[in-house]
C-alpha positions, 0 to 999 in steps of 0.5 A: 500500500502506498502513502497516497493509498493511505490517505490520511490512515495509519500512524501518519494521521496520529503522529506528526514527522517529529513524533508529536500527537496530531489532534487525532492523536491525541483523541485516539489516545484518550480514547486508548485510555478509557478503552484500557481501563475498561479491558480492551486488550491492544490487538482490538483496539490496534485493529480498530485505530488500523495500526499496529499493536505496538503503534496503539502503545506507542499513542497510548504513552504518549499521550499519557506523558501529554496528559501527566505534563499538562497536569504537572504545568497546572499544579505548578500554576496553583503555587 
C-alpha cells in the first residue's frame, strides 16, 4: 500500500514527522485510555485505530506523558 493509498490512515494521521500527537492523536489516545481501563486488550483496539499493536502503545504513552505534563504545568500554576 502506498502513502497516497493511505490517505490520511495509519500512524501518519496520529503522529506528526517529529513524533508529536496530531489532534487525532491525541483523541485516539484518550480514547486508548478509557478503552484500557475498561479491558480492551491492544490487538482490538490496534485493529480498530488500523495500526499496529505496538503503534496503539506507542499513542497510548504518549499521550499519557501529554496528559501527566499538562497536569504537572497546572499544579505548578496553583503555587
Amino acid at each position: 500500500m502506498t502513502r497516497d493509498e493511505l490517505d490520511g490512515e495509519g500512524p501518519d494521521r496520529y503522529l506528526t514527522a517529529d513524533g508529536m500527537l496530531t489532534a487525532d492523536g491525541d483523541d485516539a489516545g484518550r480514547w486508548l485510555d478509557t478503552e484500557r481501563a475498561r479491558g480492551a486488550d491492544w490487538d482490538t483496539l490496534a485493529d480498530t485505530l488500523e495500526v499496529h499493536p505496538r503503534v496503539a502503545r506507542h499513542l497510548h504513552t504518549l499521550w499519557c506523558a501529554a496528559r501527566d505534563r499538562a497536569a504537572d504545568e497546572a499544579q505548578h500554576a496553583l503555587f
